[in-house]
N, C-alpha and C positions, 0 to 999 in steps of 0.2 A: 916819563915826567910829564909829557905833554896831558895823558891821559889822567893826573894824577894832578894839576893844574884846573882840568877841565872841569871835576870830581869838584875840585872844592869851590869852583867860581858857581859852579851849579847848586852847591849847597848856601853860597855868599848869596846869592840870586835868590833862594827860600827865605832865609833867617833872618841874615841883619842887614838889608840896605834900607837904606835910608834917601827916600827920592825928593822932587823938588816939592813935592805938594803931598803927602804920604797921611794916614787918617792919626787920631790923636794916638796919646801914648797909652799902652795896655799894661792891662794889671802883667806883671809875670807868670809863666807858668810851665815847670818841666815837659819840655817835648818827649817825646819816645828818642831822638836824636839826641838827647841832649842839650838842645841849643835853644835861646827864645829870640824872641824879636821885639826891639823897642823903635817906637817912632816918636817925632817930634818936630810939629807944624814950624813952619818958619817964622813967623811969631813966636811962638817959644824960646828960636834959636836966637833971633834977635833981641829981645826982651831982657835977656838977664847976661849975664857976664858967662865967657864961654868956660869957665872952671865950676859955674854953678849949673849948668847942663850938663858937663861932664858927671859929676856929683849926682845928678837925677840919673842920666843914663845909667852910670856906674849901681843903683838903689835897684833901676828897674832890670838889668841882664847878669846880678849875679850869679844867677841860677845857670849861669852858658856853660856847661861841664859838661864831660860825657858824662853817660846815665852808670855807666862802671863806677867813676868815682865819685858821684854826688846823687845818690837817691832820698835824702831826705830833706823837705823844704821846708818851707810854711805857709800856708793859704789863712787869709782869715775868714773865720765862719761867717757864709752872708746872712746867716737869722739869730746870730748873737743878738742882744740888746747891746743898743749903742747909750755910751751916758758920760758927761765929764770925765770920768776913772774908777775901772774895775780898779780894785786894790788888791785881790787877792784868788786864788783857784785853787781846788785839790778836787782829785780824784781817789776812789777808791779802784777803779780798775778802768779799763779803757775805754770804757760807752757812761758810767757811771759818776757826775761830779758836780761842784756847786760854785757858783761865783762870788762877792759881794764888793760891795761899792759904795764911795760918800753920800750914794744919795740912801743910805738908810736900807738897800734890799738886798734881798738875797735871791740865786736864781737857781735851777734845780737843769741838767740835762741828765738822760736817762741814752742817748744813743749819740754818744763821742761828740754833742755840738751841734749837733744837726737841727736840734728844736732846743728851745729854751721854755720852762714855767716860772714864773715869778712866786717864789714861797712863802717869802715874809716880807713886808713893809715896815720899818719904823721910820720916821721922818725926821726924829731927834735926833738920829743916831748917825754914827758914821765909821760903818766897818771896814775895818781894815787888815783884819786877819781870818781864816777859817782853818778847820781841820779835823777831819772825821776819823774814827777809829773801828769803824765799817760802814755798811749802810743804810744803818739806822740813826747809831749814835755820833752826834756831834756837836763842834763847838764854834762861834765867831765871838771874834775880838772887838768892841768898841770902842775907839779912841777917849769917852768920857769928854765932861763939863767941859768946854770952853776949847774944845780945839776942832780948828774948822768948820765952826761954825752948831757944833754937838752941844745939846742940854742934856742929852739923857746920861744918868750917871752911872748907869749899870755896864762895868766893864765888859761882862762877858754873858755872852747870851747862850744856850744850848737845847740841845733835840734830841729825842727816843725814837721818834718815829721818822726819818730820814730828812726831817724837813718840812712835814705837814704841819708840825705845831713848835714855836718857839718861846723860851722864856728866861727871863732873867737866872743866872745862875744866885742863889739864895745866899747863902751863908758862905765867906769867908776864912779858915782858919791862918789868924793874923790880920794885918793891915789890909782892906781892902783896896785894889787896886786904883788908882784913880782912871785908868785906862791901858787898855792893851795894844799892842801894836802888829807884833811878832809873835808866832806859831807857831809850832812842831809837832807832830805825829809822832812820837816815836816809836811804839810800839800799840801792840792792841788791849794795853791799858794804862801808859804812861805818855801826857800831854805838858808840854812846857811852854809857857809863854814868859812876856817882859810888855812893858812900857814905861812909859810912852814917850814920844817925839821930843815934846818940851820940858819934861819932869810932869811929877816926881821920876825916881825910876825903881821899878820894883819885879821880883822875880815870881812867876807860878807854876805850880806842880800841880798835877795831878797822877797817882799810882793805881786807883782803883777803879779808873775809866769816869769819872767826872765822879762819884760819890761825893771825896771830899777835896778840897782843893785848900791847897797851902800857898800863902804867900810871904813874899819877904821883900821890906826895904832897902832899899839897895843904894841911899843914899851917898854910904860913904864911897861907895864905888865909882859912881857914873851918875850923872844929872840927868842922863833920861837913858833908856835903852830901847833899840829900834827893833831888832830883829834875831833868832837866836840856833844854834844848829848845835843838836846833841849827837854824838855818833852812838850814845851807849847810853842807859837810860840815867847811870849820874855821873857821865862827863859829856862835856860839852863848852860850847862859846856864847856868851852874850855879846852883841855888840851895842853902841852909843854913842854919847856924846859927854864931852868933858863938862860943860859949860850952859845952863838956860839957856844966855844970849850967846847965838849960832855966830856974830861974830870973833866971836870971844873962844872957841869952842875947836878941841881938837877932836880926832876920831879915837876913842876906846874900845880893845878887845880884852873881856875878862874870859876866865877860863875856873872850871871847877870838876873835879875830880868825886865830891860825894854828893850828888844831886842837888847843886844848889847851897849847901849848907855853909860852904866860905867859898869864898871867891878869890882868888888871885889876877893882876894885870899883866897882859902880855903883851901889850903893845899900846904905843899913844904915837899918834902921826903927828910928824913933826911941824905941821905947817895951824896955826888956826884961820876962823872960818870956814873950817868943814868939819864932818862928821860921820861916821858907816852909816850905810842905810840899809844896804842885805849882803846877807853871808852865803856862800852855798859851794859847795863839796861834791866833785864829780868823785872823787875817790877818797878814802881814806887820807891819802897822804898831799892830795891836791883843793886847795882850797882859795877861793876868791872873797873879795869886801869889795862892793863899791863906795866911794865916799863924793857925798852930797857937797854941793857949795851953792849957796844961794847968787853968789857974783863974784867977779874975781878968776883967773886964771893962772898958771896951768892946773890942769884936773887927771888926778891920780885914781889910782885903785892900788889896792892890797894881795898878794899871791904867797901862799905859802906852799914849799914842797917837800914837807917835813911834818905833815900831820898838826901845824899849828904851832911847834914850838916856834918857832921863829916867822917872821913875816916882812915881804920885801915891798915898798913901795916903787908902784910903776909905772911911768907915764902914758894917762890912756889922749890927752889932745893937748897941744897947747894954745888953745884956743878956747871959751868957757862953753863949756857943753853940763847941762842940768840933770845929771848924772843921779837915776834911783835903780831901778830894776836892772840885776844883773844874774846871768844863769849859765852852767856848762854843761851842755852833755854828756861831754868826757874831758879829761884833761886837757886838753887842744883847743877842742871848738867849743865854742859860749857868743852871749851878746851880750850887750850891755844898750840900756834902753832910759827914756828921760824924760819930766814931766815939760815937755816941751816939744814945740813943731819939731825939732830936726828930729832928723833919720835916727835910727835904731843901728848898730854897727854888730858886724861879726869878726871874730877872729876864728882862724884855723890852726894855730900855733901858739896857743899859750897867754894868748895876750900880746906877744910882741908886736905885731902890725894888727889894724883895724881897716874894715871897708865898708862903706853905707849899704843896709839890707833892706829888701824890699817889703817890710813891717810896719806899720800904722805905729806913728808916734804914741807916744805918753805910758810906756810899759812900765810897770811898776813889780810884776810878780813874773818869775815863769818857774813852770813846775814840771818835771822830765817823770814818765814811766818805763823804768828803761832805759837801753840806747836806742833807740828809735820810734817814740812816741814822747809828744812832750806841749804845752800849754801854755800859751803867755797873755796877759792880760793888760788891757790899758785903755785906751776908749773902746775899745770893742776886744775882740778875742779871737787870737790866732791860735792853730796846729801844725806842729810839727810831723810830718810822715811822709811815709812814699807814697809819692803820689803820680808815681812814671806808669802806672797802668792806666792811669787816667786818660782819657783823648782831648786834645787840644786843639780846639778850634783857632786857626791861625787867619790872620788877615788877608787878602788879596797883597800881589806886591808887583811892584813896579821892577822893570829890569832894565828900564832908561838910564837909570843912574850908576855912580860908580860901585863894583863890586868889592866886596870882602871877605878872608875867610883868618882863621891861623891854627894851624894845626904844628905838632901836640897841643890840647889843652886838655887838663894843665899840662903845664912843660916845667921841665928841672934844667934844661938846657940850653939848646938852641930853639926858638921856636921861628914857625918858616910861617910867613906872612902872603899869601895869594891874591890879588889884584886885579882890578880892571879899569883901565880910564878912557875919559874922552878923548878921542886923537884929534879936537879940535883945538883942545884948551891945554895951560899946564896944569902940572899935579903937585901934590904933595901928600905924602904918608910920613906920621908924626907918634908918637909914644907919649902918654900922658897919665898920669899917676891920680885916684879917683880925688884928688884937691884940685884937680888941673892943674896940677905944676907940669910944663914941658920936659919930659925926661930926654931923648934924642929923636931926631931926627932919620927917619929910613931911607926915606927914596925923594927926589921932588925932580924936577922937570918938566918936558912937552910930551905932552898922553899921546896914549897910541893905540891901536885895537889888538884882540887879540890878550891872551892872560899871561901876567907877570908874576914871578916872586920874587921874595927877597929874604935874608935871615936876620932874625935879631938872637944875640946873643945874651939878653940877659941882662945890658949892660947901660951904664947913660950916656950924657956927651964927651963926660969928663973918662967914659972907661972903666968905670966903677961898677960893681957888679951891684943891682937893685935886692933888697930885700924883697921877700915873700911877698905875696899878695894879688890885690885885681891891679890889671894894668888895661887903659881904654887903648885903642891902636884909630889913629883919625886918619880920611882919604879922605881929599877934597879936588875937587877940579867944578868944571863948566857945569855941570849937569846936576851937582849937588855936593852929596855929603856922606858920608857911612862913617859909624864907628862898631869897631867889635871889642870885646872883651877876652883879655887870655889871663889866666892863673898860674903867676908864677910861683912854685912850690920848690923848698931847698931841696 
């Protein structure tokens, strides 16, 4: 035991202490351990309310897992272009892919992110969709006349040569789109889009790899449609909005069986001023919607575990979180991301519990290749991968102050908490849930030398056993502060 105490005070002593005076806070990054290290100036600590440091810490040490159960993360690429908001990503394989954004560009990588060219400018414009059907031919979507600030009226623009050269896509068969919003690839000659945000709302095909493209009114459906996910090349989901005015406006899921050609409604959320914004499908039978609300609380999302017949509305905060970009890489795990400062959140279970990720706000797109490669886009541009062979240059660290460790993590059980304090001051070790709500209570008392533990069970004040999720674990006395992170999994 003693040995076994020592093990992990010496590991508490590397990763997460937190001293009186410690350097600022670092981006995260998987250790070969598993574990990372976050710090936070005393200024910091004092400055804002201690459930909103909890909140930052909890953003920057989600990654504290062993390397067994959590090898894939996110880094965001440091030579992306940074700009108000990427709106959209795809890839044709995993070195090879294109970005584009409201300011009118489009951007081209050839090696996973690593460098960036800039392909096309239009300055009227404001895309919001892309989608290649190799790597040559492809297609971006234009929001059209009057929204967000766009003159240019040409819905959708496309390429032969990967990107070197762009152009309005020509000729129309039917109503021409006023604007697109939403994409699909679905096969390597069949492309579906929808728009747009504020109406009209209208449907497009294409079967023969952009030759000719079909579109269709979609009026009597839905007042605008956002974004659209086919499993098959004529079935599939549009989603939208009921209503022009977004207060007025519920969230619409339409559904079609022969490409488009009628539509049936499968779902209208029951609450107005909100609306779907993206749809996306780790499986066949597992499907997500986030839905937008410009103000106003509580803020839902959509899950179906039935292939789309049916769909459950879920509570993702009750608090107003500006909820667009949402993505799962498997049934489980996904995030959900917002055209706003706050955090980016992840689930590991479906959606039922959310914790803040350590992801660059304003995600509007993320796009998986795989289970274990994947792309999210917002002001700048993160990747998803393993990134444990990587070497991680860590901080110098102070061993003045109090220690911490908790092993298992994650834990289904009991998890056993390792400690050190000052034997001149008292202590306290406390459980706090990433809102800072005080969950219980561990140990408090006069410090002493020499390493302690203690077990938590899982459980709060009341006895109550805590749902899944990050839990911060605080130790405070004379000398300072530490907090670590344990992952409680059912």
């Amino acid at each position: 035991i003693r040995m076994r105490q020592r093990m992990a005070l010496r590991l508490a002593g590397r990763t997460l202490t937190a001293c009186k005076d410690p350097p600022p806070v670092r981006t995260p990054d998987l250790a070969p351990t598993g574990l990372v290290r976050a710090y936070l100036k005393p200024h910091h600590l004092s400055s804002m309310p201690f459930r909103h440091h909890l909140i930052l810490v909890a953003a920057a040490i989600f990654f504290a897992l062993p390397a067994s159960a959590q090898t894939l993360s996110w880094r965001e690429l440091p030579n992306a272009p940074f700009t108000g908001r990427h709106n959209d990503a795809f890839f044709v394989d995993a070195n090879r892919g294109w970005i584009v954004n409201g300011d009118g560009e489009i951007y081209r990588t050839m090696d996973g992110g690593s460098s960036w060219d800039i392909q096309f400018r239009k300055t009227t414009a404001h895309f919001r969709s892309v989608g290649f059907l190799n790597e040559v031919r492809g297609f971006a979507g234009n929001v059209g006349l009057g929204e967000f600030g766009a003159t240019d009226r040409a819905p959708m623009y496309q390429t032969s040569d990967g990107g070197a050269s762009w152009s309005a896509v020509p000729a129309w068969n039917g109503r021409t789109p006023t604007g697109i919003c939403g994409m699909q690839v679905v096969n390597d000659s069949v492309v579906v889009a929808v728009g747009r945000v504020r109406g009209p709302a209208s449907f497009a095909r294409t079967t023969d790899s952009g030759v000719v493209w079909r579109s269709k009114e979609m009026d009597t459906y839905a007042a605008g449609l956002i974004d659209i996910h086919f499993s098959h090349p004529d079935t599939g989901f549009a989603v939208g909005l009921t209503n022009v005015d977004h207060n007025l406006s519920s969230c619409v899921i339409l559904y079609t069986e022969n490409g488009g050609d009628t539509w049936e409604t499968r779902f209208r959320s029951s609450r107005t001023g909100e609306w779907c914004w993206k749809i996306t499908f780790p499986s066949r039978r597992v499907g997500y919607i986030s839905l937008q609300r410009n103000s106003q609380a509580p803020i839902f999302f959509l899950k179906t575990s039935d292939g789309g017949v049916t769909w459950e509305e879920k509570l993702f905060s009750p608090d107003y979180y500006f909820v667009q970009g949402i993505g799962f890489i498997d049934e489980q795990r996904g995030w959900i991301g917002g055209n706003s400062t706050a955090p980016v959140y992840q689930t590991d279970d479906g959606g039922e519990t959310w914790w803040a990720e350590s992801i660059r706000p304003r995600l509007n797109r993320f796009r998986f290749l795989g289970d274990t490669l994947g792309y999210a886009v917002g002001r700048s541009v993160h990747k998803l991968a393993n990134w444990s062979a990587v070497s991680v240059e860590m901080p110098p660290t102070s061993t003045d102050g109090p220690a911490l460790a908790t092993f298992p993590n994650p834990s289904s059980g009991i998890t056993t908490v390792a400690y050190r304090t000052d034997a001149a001051s008292s202590f306290s070790l406390d459980v706090y849930d990433v809102l800072g709500r005080h969950v219980v209570r561990l140990a408090a008392g006069a410090g002493g030398h020499g390493a302690n533990e203690v077990e938590w069970d899982g459980r709060d004040g009341g006895g109550n056993r805590v749902g899944s999720g990050l839990y911060l674990i605080r130790l405070v006395d004379a000398s300072g502060r530490s907090i670590a992170a344990t992952h409680i999994v059912p």
